[in-house]
C-alpha positions, 0 to 999 in steps of 0.5 A: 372273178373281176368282181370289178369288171362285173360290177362295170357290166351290170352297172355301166351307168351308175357312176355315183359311190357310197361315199358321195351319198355318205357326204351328201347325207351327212350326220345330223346336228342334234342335240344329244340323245334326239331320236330320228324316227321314221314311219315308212309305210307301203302306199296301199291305202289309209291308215289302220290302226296297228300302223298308227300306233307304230307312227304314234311312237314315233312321233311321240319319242321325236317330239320329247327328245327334240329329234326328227319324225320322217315320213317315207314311202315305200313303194318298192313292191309297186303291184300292192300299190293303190290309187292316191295311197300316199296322199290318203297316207298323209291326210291321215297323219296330218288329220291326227295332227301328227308332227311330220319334219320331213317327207313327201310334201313337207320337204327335208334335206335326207329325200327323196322320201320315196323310195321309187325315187331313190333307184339310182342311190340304191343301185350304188350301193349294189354296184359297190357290193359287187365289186367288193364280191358281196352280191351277184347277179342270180339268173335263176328262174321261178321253176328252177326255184320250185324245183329246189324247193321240192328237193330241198323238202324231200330231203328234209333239208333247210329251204332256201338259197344259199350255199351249195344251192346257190347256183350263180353264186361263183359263175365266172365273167364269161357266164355272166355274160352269155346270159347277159348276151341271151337277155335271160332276166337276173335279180342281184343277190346278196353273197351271204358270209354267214355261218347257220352254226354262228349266233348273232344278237340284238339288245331290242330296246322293248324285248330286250336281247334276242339271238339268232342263228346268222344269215346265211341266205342269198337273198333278193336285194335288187329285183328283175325291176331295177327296183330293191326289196325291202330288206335292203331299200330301209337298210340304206334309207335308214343310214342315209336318212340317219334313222337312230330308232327303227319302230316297227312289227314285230313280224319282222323279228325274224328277220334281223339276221339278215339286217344285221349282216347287211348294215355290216357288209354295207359298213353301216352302224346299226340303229336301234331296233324298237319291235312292236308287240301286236294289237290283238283282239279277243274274238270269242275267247281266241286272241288273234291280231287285229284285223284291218279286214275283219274288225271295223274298229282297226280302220281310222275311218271307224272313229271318224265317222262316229265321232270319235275325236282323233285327240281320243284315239291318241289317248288311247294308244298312249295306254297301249305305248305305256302302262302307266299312262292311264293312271297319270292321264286320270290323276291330271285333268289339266295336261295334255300328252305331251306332258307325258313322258314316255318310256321303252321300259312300259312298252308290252313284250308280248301283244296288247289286246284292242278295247273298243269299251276302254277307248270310249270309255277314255272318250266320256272322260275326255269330253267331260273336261271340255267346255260346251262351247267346245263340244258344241263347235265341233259337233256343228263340224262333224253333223255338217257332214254326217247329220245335216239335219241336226246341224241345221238345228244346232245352228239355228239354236246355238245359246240353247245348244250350248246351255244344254250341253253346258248342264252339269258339266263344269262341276266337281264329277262333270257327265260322262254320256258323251263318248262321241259326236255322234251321242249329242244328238242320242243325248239331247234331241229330246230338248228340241221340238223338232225331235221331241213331238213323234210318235215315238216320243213315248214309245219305250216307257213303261207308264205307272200309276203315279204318271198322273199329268193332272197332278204334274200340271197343278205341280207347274202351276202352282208349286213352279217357278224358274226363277227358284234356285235349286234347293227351293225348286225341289222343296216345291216337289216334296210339297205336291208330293205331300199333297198327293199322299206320296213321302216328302222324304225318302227316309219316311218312304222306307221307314213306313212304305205302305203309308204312302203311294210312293215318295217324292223320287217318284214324281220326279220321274213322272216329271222328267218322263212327260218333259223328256220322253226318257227315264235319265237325263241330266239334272232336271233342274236345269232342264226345266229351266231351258225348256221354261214353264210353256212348253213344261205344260205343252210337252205334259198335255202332249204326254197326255194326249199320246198315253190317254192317262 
């Protein structure tokens, strides 16, 4: 065969070599062991969770190594393409203020980051595989196929395309030609040189080594399109790109052996393989992967529209990146992830099961340590879009917001009630008229005995004062606790329960109850003080009025 000849018949137009993109991309100046990673998603939509975890990596290890994290595109298979995918892509990332070097939009001197622009360098490299006799064109057609595959399980052999059942793999120029002269469609494969028998190995940096059986498939590389399949398009666009670390699924495992024999007939060095474990679910007692169509919680628009800060999501993953991490991010209040420096040796082997109570709870931790002029800002942010009513209250009554939300916050064991935007108003309507005075109000209390309003009115009238510090605040409680024949002291409440009607806890849920309408809230002192001595007494004759008690 004239592989060259035949190389010059498909090709005829592509007179660009190897060679000229290998100087074109030339090797990086970074400093020594800087990462270059690369998230390359399909333009099929937003963001789930499974790929933000894998571009999490990414960014992590490139931004700690002072490498470079790249965004590309891969939109080779263009039937699974949606409208706007790579722009709602990049909105996602950019909105987990992700740091992107290079990419579609951000520039860089490796692109196109698309690989639908990329069609000329790939076919290059194919021509060149011809010539050296590595790749061929395949004229065999979806029947043909079926055909082989019946066959091939008819007689309980290995299926595929290769070898013996390889039909255009050693056709001659001349027959390359009629169906090139008939306009039948052809597809260029690879001519594998692998033996099944042979066994080939990778160090995985999170599985550590894996062997397989070599490749021996001739498998697709350029379509009937002109365009390349995936396996070959990230071969050559991770070398050119000089991508040291692949992080991505490990449902693609089964393929390294055909990665590792085409970085080797394509004279490439290999990278690093890093093959994430899956984020999987516990549904009812089976585990199985988190689904971006059945589980909410795996879309990145979940945690946006209930308020969930992307910050929040970020810590999560970082307890899935690492296993250390938790323990490091609740021994140190006052750093931040990046802080953190992460490891392949923490990462999970096998798959990370999703806790959407682990996230939220990570959630109530975070917003304890932020301050009430934070919360208070980005809750405004988040209810002018999904709770227009609350943010016009929020804006009209800023001072009060902040002081509210600012009640036991900065102390020694700040709150923890907030685990989203969405739970300031859950947790604090109550203090604004506007949400306070309904029917409601008191709907789901079970009333007692001791909520008597006339005894609570005398307590405000003559026992309260918001100019009383704390201690003296709550003396005055124990006072009209005494009067009323309830224990002053919890001590003599337990030591003689039936010389009492019941003690001074008592009163102050009858307090909290007619001022708030719940039976928690945080520290009653402070309530009082914001709502002041007026509307105590308004919203004490309102529990009144609504109970008849």
């Amino acid at each position: 065969m004239d592989y060259e000849a035949l190389a010059e018949l498909i090709f005829p137009n592509i007179d660009k070599t190897p060679d000229y993109y290998d100087k074109l991309y030339p090797k990086r100046n970074l400093p020594e062991g800087a990462m270059v990673t690369r998230f390359a998603p399909s333009p099929t939509g937003f963001v789930h969770m499974g790929s933000l975890f894998s571009s999490f990596v990414d960014v992590m290890f490139a931004r700690q190594t002072n490498g470079i994290f790249i965004l590309r595109i891969e939109d080779t298979d263009q039937k699974r393409e949606v409208e706007n995918g790579t722009e709602l892509i990049i909105k996602d990332l950019v909105d987990y203020n992700y740091q992107i070097d290079e990419g579609p939009t951000f520039g860089g001197d490796y692109g196109s980051y698309i690989q639908s622009e990329r069609e000329d360098v790939y076919k290059a490299y194919v021509k060149d595989l011809i010539k050296k006799g590595l790749a061929y064109p395949c004229f065999t057609t979806e029947e043909e196929l079926s055909t082989l595959r019946k066959f091939q399980e008819a007689n309980k052999l290995r299926l595929g395309y290769y070898g013996e059942y390889a039909k255009y793999r050693n056709a001659t120029l001349e027959e390359v030609k009629g169906e090139l002269e008939k306009g039948t469609p052809f597809v260029i494969r690879l001519k594998s040189q692998g033996n099944y028998e042979n066994r080939v190995s990778i160090n995985d940096l999170i599985k550590g080594e894996i062997s397989f059986p070599e490749n021996d498939m001739d498998l697709v590389i350029l379509k009937q399109d002109g365009l390349p399949t995936y396996h070959l398009a990230h071969i050559i666009d991770d070398y050119l790109m000089r991508i040291t670390h692949i992080v991505r699924g490990d449902e693609w495992v089964s393929s390294v052996p055909v990665h590792i024999e085409l970085n080797k007939v394509l004279g490439f060095i290999h990278p690093h393989y890093c093959q994430l474990a899956p984020i999987n679910k516990n549904d009812n007692g089976s585990v199985r992967k988190l689904s971006k169509r059945k589980d909410p919680e795996a879309a990145v628009s979940y945690y946006r529209e209930i308020g969930v800060p992307n910050d929040v999501v970020k810590l999560y993953l970082a307890t899935i990146f690492n296993s250390n991490f938790e323990e490091w991010y609740m021994a140190n209040p006052d750093k931040t992830i990046f802080d953190f420096e992460f490891s392949f040796n923490k990462m999970a082997v096998g798959g990370s099961l999703f806790d959407l109570e682990k996230l939220m709870n990570i959630s109530k931790i975070y917003f304890s340590r932020k301050k009430a002029i934070e919360i208070y800002d980005e809750t405004l942010k988040y209810c002018e879009i999904y709770d227009t009513d609350f943010a016009k209250v929020l804006k009209e009554n800023k001072d009060y917001s902040v002081s509210i939300l600012n009640i036991e916050r900065e102390v020694a064991r700040p709150r923890k009630d907030i685990a989203a935007y969405s739970d300031v108003k859950k947790e604090i309507a109550y203090m604004y008229d506007e949400y306070f005075y309904n029917d409601n109000t008191y709907k789901n209390i079970e009333m007692k005995d001791y909520y008597d309003p006339d005894m609570i009115i005398d307590y405000v009238n003559n026992y309260y004062d918001d100019s009383l510090d704390q201690n003296t605040w709550f003396d005055g409680l124990k006072d009209i606790a005494e009067k009323y024949g309830y224990a002053r002291e919890m001590k003599d409440y337990k030591q003689n329960p039936d010389n009492y009607k019941g003690n001074v806890a008592n009163i102050a849920e009858a307090l909290r109850v007619m001022v708030a309408g719940r039976l928690n809230t945080p520290n009653l002192y402070d309530i009082l003080n914001l709502l002041g001595k007026e509307n105590i007494i308004k919203r004490i004759n309102y529990f009144k009025e609504k109970t008849s008690l």
